[in-house]
N, C-alpha and C positions, 0 to 999 in steps of 0.2 A: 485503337490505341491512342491515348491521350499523349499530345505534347508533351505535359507537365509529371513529376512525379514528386514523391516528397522528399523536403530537403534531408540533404546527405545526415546520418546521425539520425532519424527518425524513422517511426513505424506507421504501418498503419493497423486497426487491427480490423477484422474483416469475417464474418462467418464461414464455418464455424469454427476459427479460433477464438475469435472473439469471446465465445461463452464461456472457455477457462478462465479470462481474465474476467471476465463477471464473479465465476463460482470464485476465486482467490478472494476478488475486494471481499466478497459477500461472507467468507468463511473469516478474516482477518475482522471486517467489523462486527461478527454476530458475540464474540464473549464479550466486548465493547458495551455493546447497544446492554446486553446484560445485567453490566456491571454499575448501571447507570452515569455514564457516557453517552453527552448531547453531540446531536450532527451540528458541524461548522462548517461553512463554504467561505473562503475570501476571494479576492481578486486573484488572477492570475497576473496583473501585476501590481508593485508598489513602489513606494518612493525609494531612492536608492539608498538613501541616508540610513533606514531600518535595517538594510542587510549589513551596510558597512559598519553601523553601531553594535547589531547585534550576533549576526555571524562573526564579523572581526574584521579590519581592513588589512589583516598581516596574512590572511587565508588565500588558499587558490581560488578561493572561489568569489571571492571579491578582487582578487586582483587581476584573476584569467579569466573566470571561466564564466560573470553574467553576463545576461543578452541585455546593454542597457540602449535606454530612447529618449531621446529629448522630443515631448511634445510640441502644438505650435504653440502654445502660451508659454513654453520655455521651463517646466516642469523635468524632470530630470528622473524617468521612472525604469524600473528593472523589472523584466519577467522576472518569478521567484525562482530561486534558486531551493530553497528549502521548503517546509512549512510552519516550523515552530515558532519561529518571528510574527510571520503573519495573523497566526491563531491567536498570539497574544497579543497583540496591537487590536487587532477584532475586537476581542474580550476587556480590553483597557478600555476601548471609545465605547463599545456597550456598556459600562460599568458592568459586569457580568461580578466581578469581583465584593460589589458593595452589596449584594440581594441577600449576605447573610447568613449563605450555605458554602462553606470550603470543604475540602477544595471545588474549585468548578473541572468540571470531567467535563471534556470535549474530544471527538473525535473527527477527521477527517480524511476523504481522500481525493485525491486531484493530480494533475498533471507538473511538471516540474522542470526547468530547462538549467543546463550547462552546456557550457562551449566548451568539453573535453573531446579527446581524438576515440572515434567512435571505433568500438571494436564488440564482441561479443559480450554483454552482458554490462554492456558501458552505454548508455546512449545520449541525446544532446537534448531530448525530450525522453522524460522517465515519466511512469506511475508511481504513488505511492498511497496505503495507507497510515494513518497516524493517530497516535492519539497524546493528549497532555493533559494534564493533572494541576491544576493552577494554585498555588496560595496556600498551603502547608508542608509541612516540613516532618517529614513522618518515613522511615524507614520501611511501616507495613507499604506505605503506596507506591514507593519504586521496586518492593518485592510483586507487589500486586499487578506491577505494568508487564513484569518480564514474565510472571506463571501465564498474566493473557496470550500474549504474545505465544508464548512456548503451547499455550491448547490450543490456538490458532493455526499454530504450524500442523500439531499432530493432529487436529482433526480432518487435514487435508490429505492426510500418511507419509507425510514427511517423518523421516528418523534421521538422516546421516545428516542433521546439521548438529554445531556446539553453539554454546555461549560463552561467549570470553565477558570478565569480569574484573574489576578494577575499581578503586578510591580515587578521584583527582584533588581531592584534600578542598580546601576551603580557604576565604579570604585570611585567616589567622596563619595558616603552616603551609600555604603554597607557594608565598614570597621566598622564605628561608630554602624549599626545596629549588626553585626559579634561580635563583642566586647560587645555590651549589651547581647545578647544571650546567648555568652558563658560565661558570669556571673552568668547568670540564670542558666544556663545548668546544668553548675558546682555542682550545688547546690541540683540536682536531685537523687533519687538512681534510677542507671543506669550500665547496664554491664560495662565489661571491654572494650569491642571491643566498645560500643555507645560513652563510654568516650573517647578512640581514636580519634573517626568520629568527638567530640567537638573542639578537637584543630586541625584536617585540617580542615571540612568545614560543621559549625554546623548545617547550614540550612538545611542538609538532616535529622537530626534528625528529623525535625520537620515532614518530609515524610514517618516515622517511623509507620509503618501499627498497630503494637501491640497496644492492646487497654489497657495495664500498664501502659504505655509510654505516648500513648495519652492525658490519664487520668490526665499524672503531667504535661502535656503541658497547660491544659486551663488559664493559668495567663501567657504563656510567651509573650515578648515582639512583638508586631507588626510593620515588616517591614514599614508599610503604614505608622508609626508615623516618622519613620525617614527616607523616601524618602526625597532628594533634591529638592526643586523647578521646578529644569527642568524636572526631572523623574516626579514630581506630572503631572506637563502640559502635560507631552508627553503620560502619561497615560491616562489622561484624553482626550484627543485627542482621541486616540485608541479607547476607551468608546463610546466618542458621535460620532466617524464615523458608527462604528458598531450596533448602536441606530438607527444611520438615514438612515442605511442597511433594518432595520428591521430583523437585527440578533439577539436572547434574546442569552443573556449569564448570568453567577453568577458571581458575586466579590466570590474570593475564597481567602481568606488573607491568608490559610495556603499552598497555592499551592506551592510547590519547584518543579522543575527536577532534575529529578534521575541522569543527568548531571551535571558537574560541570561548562560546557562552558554556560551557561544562564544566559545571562542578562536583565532588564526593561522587556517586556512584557513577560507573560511566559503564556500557555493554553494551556487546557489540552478536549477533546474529550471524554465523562464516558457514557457508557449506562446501564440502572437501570437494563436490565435484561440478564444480565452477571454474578451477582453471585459476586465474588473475586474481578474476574479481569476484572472489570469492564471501566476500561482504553481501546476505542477502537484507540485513536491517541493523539498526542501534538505535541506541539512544542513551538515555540521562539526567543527571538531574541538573540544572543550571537556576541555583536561585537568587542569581545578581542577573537576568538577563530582562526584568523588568522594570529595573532602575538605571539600566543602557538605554531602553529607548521611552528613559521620563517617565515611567510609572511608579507606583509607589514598591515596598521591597513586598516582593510574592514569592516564597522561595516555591519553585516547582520541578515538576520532571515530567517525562515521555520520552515519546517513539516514533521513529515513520520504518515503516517494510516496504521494501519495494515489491511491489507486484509483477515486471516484469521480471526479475532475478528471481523472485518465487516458482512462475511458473519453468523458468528453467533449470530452477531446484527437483522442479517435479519432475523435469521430462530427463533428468541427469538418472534421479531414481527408478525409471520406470512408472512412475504414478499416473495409472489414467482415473481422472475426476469422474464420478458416478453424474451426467449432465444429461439430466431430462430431453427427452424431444423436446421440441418448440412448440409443437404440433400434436393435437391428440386426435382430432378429427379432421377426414379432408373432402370438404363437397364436390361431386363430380355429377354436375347436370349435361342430361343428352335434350339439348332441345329449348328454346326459348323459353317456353312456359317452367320447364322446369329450372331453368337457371335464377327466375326470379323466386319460385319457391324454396329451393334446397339458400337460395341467399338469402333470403328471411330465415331460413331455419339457421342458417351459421352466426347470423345477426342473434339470435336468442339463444343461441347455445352460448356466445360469447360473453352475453349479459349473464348468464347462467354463473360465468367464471370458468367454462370449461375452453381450450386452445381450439380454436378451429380455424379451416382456410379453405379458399374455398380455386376451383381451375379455373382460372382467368384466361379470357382470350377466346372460348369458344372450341377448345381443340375438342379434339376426338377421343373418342373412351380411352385407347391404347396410349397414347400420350399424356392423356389425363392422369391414367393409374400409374405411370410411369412416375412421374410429378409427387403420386400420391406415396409412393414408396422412396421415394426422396426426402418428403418431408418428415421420415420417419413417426407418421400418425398410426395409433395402434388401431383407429377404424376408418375407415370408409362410406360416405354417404352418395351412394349413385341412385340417379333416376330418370324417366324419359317420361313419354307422355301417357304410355298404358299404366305404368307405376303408379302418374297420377288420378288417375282416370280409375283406378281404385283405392284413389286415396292413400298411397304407403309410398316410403321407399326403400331399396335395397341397403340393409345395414352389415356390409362387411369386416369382419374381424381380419385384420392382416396379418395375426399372426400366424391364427390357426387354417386361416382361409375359408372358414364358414361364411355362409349367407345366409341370412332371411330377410324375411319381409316385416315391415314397423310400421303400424301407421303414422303420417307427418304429423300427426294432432301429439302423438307419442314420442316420439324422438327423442325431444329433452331431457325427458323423464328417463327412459330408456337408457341413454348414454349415463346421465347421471348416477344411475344403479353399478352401471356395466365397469366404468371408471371410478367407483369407490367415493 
């Protein structure tokens, strides 16, 4: 037992859980990779300036909840807190934007820290995937984000989650709505620090989980009465593509993000049997949040899903992921000479592209085959020294429990028919 474990709020992941959260990332990026959506990696972490410009300095998450460091040249840097900051600072210092093809589609997935009070389905290091849409301003493409997302979900057999839906209006009709709010706001009994959050940026009140709070919300003002014209259309747009998707979604008028970079469409991702935290993704469109951190104006949108709150989506539903063996072949040599042959053999079956492994350590048959029914391989390769001494080896089917004989010159070939 090791001294050490890991820090409180974090996971590890470990075979074979592990492989769900592979089949998630992998099901979450494949309409992505599709849809023509490039892979992007950044730092795990960056300057701190980026979050606080771009996420928002009035947010919990810039004012509680990053992990920041001062380097020793005296650099002032923060694990990420999000991804969509990141992705686009990436995309700005690559000119990604200038190559002449808008939008730029980017997709990624990576690790993510906050310092919140860790509980089921909250953690202080998450996963997530994501993707963004960079540099147009187009209604089909934040319809286009939420139908991925929504095949994403169901091609995993997710059903009991919704989508909540929402306009956060734009730089023209968000002042005028911001300015009715915090009239009302004002008027609330409310802490100190909520009163703070009224004069940066009220609309997160209304995101305000406590159900006191909640309680004095029901008469406040709605966004949707003073939407502009063009935000009503463009919403409405987003609405009946998604209709003609056959994607259901809810009008959710109180939907804010927990971001400050959100603008016009904003959706959020809730599954009923999560408890709390019930949020398993969102996103939006934010098209001033590249002119926050010095880029030129791109208006854009996207998404991050969390992958661990997916898989507890799943395991809420009963969902077990269809997850291939590791393992399709497993060499079981009796005897010296045989262990270097059957290991040559697993060495060219694996260049072949077929899963093989082979009993390390020298044990005994019984052990061995014990090993080999673990590693749920649908064959079996044993042999000793008569085996080879006629040139074959034993090629057992584990399912059905057959055996025969194959010669080693055959094998490859042999498995390669046998396995499709």
């Amino acid at each position: 037992m090791s001294t050490f474990q890991a820090p409180k709020g974090t996971y590890d992941l470990t075979p074979p859980d592990s492989a769900k959260f592979l089949a998630v990332r992998e099901a979450i990026s494949a309409p992505l990779r599709d849809s023509g959506y490039g892979y992007i990696e950044t730092p795990g972490f960056e300057d701190v300036e980026l979050f606080a410009r771009g996420v928002g300095e009035s947010t919990d998450i810039v004012t509680k909840e990053m992990y920041t460091l001062t380097t020793k040249g005296g650099a002032e840097l923060a694990l990420r807190p999000e991804g969509t900051a990141s992705v686009l600072r990436a995309a700005l210092e690559a000119n990604l934007h200038k190559a002449g093809n808008l939008p730029v589609k980017l997709w990624y997935s990576g690790s993510y820290y906050r310092y919140e009070r860790p509980q089921k389905g909250r953690y202080r290091h998450f996963s997530q995937v994501g993707a963004e849409a960079i540099g147009t301003e187009d209604p089909v493409l934040d319809a286009e984000l939420i139908i991925l997302a929504d095949q994403a979900y169901r091609s995993l057999g997710l059903r009991r989650f919704r989508i909540l839906l929402n306009s956060l209006g734009d730089k023209e009709c968000r002042p005028v709505y911001r300015e009715a709010l915090q009239t009302f706001l004002r008027d609330l009994d409310l802490d100190e620090e909520t009163r703070r959050r009224i004069e940066i940026n009220p609309l997160r009140v209304l995101d305000d989980k406590r159900p006191d709070v909640q309680k004095q919300l029901t008469d406040a003002p709605k966004l949707r009465d003073y939407l502009c014209d063009a935000c009503k259309a463009y919403h409405e747009e987003v609405r009946a593509l998604l209709t003609a998707a056959g994607v259901e979604y809810e009008d959710d008028e109180k939907l804010v993000r927990g971001l400050d970079y959100y603008t016009r469409t904003t959706f959020e991702f809730v599954h009923d049997g999560l408890g709390s935290q019930s949020a398993v993704g969102g996103g939006g469109r934010y098209d001033g949040l590249s002119e926050m951190i010095g880029g030129p104006a791109l208006p854009s949108v996207g998404w991050a899903l969390g992958v661990d709150r997916t898989v507890l989506a799943l395991e809420a539903e009963g969902v077990e992921l269809d997850i291939p063996a590791t393992t399709s072949v497993y060499a079981v040599p009796l005897g010296e000479e045989a262990r270097r042959a059957l290991f040559a053999a697993v060495t060219e079956l694996r260049r072949a592209g077929i899963a093989a492994d082979f009993a390390f350590g020298g044990r005994g048959l019984k052990g061995a085959m014990k090993s080999a029914n673990r590693s749920g391989a649908r064959f079996t390769l044993v042999a000793g020294e008569r085996d080879l001494a006629e040139g074959v080896v034993q090629l057992k089917d584990m399912e059905s429990g057959e055996q025969s004989a194959v010669p080693l010159a055959e094998v490859v070939a042999e498995l390669t028919t046998r396995l499709g």
